[in-house]
OpenMM code with the backbone's topology and positions (N, CA, C; nanometers):
from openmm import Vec3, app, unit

residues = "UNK UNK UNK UNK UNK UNK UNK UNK UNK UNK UNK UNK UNK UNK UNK UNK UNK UNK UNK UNK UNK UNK UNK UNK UNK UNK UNK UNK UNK UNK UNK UNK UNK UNK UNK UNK UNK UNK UNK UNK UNK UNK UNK UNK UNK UNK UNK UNK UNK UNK UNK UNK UNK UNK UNK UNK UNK UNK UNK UNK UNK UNK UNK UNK UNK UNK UNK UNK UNK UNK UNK UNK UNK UNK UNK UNK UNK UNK UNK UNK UNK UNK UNK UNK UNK UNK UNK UNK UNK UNK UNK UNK UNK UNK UNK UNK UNK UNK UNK UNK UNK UNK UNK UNK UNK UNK UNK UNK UNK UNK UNK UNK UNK UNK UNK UNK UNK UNK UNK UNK UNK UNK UNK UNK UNK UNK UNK UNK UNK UNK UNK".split()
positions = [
    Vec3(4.5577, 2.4455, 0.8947),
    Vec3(4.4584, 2.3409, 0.9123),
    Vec3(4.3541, 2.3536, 0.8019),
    Vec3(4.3079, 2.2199, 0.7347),
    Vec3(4.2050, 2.2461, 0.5979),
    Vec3(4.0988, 2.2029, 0.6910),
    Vec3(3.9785, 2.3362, 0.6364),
    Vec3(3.8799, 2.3255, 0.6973),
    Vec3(3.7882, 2.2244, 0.5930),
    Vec3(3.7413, 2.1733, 0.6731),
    Vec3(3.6266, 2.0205, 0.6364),
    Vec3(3.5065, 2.0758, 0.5257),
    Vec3(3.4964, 2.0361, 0.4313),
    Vec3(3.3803, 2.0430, 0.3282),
    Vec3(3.2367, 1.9891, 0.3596),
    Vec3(3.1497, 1.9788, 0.3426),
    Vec3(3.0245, 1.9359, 0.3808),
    Vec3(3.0493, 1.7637, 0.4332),
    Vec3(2.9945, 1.7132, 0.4860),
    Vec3(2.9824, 1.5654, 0.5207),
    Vec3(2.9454, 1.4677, 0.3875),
    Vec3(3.0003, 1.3982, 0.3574),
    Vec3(2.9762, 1.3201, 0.2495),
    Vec3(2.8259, 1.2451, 0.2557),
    Vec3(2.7238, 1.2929, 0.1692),
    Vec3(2.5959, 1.2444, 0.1179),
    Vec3(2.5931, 1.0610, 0.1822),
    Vec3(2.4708, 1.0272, 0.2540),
    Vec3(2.5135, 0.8915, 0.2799),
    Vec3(2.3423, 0.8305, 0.2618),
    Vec3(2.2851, 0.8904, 0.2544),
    Vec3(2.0927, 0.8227, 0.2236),
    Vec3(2.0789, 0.8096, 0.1246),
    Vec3(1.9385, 0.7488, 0.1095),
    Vec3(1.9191, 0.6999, -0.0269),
    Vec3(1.8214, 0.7547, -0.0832),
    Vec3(1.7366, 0.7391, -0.1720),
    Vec3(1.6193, 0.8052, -0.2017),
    Vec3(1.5657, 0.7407, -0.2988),
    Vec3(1.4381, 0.7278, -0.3933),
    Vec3(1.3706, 0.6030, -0.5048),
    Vec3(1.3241, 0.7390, -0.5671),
    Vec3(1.3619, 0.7296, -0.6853),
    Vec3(1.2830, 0.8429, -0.7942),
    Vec3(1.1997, 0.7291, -0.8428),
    Vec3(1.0584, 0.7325, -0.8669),
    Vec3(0.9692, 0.6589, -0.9302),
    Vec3(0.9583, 0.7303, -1.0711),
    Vec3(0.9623, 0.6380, -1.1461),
    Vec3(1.0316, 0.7048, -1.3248),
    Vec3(0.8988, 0.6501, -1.3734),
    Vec3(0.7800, 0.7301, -1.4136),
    Vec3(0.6594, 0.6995, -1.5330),
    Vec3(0.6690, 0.7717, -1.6903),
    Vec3(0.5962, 0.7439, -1.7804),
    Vec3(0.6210, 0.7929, -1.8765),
    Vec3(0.5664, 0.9236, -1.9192),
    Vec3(0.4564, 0.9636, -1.8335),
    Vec3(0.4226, 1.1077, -1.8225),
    Vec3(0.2805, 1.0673, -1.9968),
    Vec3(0.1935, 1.1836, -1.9132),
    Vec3(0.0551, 1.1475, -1.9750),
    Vec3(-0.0113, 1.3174, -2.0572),
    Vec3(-0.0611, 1.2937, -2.1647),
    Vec3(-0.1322, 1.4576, -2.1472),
    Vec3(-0.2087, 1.4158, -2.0642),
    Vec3(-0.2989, 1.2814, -2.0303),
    Vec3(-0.4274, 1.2959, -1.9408),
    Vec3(-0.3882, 1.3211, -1.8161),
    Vec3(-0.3928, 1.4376, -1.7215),
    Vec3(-0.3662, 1.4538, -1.6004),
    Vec3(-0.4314, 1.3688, -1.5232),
    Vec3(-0.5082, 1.3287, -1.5188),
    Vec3(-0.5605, 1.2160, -1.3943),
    Vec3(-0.4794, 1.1124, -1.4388),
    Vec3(-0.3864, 1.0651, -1.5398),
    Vec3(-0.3245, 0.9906, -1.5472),
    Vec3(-0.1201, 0.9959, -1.4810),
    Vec3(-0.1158, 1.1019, -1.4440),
    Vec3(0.0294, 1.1840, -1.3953),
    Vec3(-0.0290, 1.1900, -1.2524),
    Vec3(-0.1564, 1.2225, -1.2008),
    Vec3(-0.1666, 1.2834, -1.0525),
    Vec3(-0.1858, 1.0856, -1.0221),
    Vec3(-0.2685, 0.9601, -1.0989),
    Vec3(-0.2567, 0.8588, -1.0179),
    Vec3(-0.0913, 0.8133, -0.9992),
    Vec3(0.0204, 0.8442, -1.0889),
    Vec3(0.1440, 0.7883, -1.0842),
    Vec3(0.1622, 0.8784, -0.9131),
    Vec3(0.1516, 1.0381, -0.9528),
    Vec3(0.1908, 1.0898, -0.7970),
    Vec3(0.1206, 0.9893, -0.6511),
    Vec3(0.0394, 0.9932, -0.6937),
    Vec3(-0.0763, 0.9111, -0.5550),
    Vec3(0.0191, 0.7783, -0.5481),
    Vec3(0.0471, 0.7228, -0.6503),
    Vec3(0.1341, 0.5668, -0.6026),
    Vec3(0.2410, 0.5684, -0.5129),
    Vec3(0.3124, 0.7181, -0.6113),
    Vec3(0.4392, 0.6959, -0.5458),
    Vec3(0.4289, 0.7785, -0.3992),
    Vec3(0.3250, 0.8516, -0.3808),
    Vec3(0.2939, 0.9051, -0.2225),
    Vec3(0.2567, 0.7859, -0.1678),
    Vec3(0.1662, 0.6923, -0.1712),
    Vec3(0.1867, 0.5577, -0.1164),
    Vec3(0.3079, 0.5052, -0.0569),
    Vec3(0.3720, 0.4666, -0.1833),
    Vec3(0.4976, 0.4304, -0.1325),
    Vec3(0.5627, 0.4969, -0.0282),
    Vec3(0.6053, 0.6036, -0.0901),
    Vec3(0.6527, 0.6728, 0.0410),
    Vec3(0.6440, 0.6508, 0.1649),
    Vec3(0.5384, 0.6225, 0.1885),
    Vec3(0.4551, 0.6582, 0.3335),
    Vec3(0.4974, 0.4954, 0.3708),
    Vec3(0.5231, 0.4021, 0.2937),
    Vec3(0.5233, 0.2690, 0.3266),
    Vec3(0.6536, 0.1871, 0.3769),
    Vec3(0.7667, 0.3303, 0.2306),
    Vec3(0.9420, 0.2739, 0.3283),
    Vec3(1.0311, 0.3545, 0.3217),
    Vec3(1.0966, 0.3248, 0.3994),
    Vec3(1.1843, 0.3955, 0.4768),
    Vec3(1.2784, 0.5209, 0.3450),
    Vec3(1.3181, 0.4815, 0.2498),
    Vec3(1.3886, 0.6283, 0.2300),
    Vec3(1.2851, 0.7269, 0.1513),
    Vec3(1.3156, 0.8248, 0.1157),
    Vec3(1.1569, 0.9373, 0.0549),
    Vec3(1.1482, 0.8716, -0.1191),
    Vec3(1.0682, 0.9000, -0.1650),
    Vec3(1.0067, 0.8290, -0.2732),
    Vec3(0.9616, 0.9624, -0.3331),
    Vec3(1.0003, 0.9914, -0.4774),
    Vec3(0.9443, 1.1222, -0.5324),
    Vec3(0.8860, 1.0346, -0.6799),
    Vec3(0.8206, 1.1058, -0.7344),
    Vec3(0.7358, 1.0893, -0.8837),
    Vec3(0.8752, 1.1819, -0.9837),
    Vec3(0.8720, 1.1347, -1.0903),
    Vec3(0.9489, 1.1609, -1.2345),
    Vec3(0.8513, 1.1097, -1.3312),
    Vec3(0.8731, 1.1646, -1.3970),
    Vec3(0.8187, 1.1427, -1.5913),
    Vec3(0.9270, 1.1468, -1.6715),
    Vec3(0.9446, 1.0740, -1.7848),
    Vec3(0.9809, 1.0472, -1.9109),
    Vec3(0.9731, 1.2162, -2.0146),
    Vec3(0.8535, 1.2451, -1.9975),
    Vec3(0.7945, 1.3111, -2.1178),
    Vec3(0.6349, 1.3564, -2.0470),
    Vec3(0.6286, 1.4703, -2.1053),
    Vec3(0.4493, 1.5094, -2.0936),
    Vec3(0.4295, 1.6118, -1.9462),
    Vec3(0.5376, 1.5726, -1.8313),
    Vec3(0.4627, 1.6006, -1.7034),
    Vec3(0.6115, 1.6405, -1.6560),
    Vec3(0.6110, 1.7069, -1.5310),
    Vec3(0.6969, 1.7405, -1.4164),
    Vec3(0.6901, 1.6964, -1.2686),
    Vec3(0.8003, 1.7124, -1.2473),
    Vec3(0.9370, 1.6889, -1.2477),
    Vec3(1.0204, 1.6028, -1.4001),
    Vec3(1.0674, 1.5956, -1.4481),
    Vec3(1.1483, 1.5039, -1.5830),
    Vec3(1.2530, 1.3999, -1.4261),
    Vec3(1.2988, 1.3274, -1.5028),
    Vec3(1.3440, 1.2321, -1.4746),
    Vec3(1.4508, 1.2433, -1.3957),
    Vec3(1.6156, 1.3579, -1.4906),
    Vec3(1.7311, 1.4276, -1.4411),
    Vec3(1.6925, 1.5098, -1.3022),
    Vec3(1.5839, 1.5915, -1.3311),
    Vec3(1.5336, 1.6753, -1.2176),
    Vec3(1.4825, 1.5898, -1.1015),
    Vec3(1.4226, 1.4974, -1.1332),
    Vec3(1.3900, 1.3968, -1.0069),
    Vec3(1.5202, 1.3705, -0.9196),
    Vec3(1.6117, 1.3096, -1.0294),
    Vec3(1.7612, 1.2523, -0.9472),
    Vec3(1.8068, 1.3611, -0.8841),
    Vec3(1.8384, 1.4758, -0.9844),
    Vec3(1.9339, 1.6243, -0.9114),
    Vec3(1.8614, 1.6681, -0.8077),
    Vec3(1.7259, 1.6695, -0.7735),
    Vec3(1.6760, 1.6544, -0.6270),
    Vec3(1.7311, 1.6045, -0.5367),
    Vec3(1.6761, 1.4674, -0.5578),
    Vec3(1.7559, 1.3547, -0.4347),
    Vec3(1.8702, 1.3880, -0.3981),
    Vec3(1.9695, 1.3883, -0.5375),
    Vec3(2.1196, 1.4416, -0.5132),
    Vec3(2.1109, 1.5699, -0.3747),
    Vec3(2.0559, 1.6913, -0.4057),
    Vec3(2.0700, 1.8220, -0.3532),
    Vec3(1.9972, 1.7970, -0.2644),
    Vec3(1.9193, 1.6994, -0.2024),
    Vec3(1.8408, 1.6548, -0.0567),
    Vec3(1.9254, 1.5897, 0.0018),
    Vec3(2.0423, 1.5615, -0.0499),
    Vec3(2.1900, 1.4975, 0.0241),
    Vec3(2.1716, 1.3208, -0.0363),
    Vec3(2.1052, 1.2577, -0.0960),
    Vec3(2.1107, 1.0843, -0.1219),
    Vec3(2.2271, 1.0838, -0.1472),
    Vec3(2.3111, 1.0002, -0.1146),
    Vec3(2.4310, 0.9363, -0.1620),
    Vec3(2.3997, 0.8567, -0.2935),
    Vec3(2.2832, 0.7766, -0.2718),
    Vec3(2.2355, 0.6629, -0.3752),
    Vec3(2.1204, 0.7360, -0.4235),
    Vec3(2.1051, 0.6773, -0.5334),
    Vec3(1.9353, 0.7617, -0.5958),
    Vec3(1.8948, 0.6290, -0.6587),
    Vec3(1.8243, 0.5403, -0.6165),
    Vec3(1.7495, 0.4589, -0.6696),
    Vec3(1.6491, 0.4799, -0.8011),
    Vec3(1.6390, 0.4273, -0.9175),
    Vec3(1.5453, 0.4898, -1.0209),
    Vec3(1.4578, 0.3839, -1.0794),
    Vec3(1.3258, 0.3513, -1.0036),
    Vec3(1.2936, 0.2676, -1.0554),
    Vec3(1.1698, 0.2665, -1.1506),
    Vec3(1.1672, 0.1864, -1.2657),
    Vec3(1.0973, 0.2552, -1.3686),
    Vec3(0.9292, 0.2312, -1.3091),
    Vec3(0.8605, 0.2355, -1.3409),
    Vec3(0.6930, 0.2310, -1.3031),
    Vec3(0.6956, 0.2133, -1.4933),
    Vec3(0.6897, 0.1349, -1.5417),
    Vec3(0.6808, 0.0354, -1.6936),
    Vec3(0.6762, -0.0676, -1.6891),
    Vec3(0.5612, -0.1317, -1.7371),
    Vec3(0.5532, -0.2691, -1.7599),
    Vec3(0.6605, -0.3708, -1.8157),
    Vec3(0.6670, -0.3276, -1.9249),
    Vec3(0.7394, -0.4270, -2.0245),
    Vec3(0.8430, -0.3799, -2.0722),
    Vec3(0.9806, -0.4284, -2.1320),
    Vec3(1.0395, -0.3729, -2.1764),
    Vec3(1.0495, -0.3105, -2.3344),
    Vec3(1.0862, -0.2279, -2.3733),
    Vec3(1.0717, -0.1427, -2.4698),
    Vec3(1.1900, -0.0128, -2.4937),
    Vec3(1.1454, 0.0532, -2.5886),
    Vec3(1.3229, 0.1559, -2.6135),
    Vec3(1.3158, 0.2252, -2.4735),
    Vec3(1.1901, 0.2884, -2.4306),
    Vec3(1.2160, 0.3667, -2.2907),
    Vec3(1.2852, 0.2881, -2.1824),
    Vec3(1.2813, 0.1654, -2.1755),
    Vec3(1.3297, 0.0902, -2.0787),
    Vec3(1.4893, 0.0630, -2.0921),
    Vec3(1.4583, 0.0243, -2.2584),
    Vec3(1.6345, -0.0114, -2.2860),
    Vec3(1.7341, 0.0523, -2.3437),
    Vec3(1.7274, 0.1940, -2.3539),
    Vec3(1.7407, 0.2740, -2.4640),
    Vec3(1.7046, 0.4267, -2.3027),
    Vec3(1.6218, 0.4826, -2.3329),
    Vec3(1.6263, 0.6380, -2.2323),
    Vec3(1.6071, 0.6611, -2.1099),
    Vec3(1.6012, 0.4899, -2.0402),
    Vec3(1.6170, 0.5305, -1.9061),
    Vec3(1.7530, 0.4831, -1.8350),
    Vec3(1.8013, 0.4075, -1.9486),
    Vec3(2.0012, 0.3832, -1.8861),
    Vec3(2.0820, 0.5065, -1.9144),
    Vec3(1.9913, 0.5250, -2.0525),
    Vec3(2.1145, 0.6729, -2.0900),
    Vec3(2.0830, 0.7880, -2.0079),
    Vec3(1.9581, 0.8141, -1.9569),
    Vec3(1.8783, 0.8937, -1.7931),
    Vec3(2.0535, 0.8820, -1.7064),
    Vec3(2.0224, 0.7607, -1.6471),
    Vec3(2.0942, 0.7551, -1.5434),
    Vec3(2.2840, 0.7519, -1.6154),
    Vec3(2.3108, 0.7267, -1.6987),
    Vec3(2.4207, 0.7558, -1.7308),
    Vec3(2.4732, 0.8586, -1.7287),
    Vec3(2.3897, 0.9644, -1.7871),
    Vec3(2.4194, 1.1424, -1.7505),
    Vec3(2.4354, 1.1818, -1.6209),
    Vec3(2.3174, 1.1596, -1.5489),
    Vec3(2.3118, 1.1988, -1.4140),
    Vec3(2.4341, 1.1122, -1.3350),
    Vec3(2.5044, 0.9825, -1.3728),
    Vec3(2.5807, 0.9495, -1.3003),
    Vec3(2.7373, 1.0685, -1.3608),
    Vec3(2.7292, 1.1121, -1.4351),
    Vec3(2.8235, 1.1773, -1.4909),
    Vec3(2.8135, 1.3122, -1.4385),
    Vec3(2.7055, 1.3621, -1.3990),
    Vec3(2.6889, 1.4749, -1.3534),
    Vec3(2.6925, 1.4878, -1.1372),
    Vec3(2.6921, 1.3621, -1.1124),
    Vec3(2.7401, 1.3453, -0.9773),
    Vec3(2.8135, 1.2823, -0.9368),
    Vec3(2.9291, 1.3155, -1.0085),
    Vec3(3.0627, 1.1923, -0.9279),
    Vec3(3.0407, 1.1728, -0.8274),
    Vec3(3.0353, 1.0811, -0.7610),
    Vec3(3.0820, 1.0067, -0.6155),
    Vec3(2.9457, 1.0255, -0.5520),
    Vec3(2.8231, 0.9646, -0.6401),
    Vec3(2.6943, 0.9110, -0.6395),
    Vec3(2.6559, 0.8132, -0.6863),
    Vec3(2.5507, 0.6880, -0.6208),
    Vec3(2.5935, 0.6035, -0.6850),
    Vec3(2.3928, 0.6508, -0.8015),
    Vec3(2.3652, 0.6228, -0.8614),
    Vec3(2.2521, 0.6439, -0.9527),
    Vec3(2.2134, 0.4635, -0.9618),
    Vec3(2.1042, 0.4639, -0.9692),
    Vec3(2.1202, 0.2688, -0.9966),
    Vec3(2.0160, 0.2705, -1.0478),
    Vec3(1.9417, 0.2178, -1.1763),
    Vec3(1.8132, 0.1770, -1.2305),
    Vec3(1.8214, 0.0447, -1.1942),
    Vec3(1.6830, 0.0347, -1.1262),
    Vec3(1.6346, -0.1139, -1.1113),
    Vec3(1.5549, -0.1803, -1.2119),
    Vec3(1.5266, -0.2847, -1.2024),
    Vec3(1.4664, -0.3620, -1.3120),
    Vec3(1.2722, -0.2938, -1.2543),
    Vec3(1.2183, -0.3549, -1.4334),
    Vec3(1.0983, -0.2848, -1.4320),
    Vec3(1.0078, -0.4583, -1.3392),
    Vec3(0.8836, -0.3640, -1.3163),
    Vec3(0.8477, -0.5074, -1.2646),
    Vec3(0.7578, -0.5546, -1.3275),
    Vec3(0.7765, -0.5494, -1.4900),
    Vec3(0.7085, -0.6126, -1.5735),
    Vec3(0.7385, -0.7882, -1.5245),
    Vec3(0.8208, -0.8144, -1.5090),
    Vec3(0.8869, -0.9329, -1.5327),
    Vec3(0.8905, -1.0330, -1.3581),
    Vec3(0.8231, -0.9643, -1.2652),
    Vec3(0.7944, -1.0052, -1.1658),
    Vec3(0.6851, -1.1275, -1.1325),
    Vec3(0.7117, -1.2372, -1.1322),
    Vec3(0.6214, -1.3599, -1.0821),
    Vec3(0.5280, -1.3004, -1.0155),
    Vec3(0.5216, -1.1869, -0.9068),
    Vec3(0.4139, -1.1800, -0.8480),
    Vec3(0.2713, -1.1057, -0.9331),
    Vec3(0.3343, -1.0029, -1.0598),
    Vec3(0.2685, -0.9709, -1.1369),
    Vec3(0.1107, -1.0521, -1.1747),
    Vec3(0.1913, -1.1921, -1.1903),
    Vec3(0.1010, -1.3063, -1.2624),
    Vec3(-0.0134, -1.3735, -1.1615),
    Vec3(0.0504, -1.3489, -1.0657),
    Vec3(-0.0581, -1.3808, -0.9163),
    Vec3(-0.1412, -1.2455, -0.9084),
    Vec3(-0.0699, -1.1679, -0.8898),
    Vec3(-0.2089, -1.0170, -0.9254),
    Vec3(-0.3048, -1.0349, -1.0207),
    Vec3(-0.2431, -1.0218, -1.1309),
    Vec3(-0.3246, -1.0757, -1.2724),
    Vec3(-0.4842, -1.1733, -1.2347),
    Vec3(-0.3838, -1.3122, -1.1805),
    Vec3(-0.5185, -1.3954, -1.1830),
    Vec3(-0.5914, -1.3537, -1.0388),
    Vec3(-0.5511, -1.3128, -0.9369),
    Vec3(-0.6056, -1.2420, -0.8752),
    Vec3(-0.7530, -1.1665, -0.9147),
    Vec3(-0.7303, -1.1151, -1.0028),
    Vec3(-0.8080, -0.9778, -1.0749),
    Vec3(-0.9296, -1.0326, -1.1543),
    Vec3(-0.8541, -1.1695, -1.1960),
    Vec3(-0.9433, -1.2564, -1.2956),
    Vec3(-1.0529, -1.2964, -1.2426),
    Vec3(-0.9754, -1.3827, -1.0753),
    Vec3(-1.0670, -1.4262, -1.0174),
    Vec3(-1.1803, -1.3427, -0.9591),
    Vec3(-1.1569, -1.2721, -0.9066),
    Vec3(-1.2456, -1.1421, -0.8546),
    Vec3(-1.3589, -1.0931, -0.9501),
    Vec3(-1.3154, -1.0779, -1.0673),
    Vec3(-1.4262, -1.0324, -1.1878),
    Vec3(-1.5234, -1.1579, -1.2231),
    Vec3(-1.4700, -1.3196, -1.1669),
    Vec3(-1.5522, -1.4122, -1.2016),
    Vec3(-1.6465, -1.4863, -1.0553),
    Vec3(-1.5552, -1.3603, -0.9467),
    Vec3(-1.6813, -1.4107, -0.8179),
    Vec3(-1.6212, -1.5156, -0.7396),
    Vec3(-1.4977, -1.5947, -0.7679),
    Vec3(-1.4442, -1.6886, -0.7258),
    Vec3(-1.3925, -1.6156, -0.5759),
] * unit.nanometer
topology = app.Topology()
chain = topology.addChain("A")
for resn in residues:
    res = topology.addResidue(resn, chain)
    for name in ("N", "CA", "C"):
        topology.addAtom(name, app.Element.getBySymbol(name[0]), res)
């Protein structure tokens, strides 16, 4: 009789991907967001950096992975697109999908490009003009 291997990984998890700061109050507000989040949905939500800060990006995912996620959600915290966006955070998740067969890794889109962005925006406008 073959004895059974661990249970196949089935949760998900959101690595929040920033670009990492020397200014530390600029790395501890990315942590504070993504502790927000967390607290707001349902699968766990960890902080990653690019560059500058810790956890790195691979180490964010190989977490999730070794916390059991089946899926590792990676979504960037970047405005706009640029080489980090199009260029070192696919090739990010390309490794790490290579390094966890039978995981799925998924980068989501940045939410530079989000309509609601533009309602925040004038939001912000309005507020500074008293409206």
């Amino acid at each position: 009789m073959a004895v059974a291997g661990p249970p196949a990984p089935t949760s998900v998890a959101v690595v929040v991907a920033a670009h990492g700061s020397r200014a530390e109050a600029a790395n501890l507000a990315h942590r504070d967001i993504v502790d927000a989040l967390d607290a707001r949905i349902g699968p766990p939500v960890t902080p990653a950096f690019l560059e500058l800060a810790q956890p790195s990006i691979p180490e964010g995912i190989d977490a999730a992975v070794a916390a059991g996620a089946a899926t590792v959600l990676v979504l960037p915290y970047f405005l706009h697109p640029g080489r980090h966006l199009s260029d070192d955070l696919p090739a990010i998740v390309a490794e790490a999908t290579d390094r966890h067969p039978g995981h799925q890794i998924r980068l989501l889109e940045s939410f530079g490009s989000d309509v609601r962005l533009l309602e925040l925006l004038a939001a912000q406008v309005e507020a500074g003009l008293g409206l």
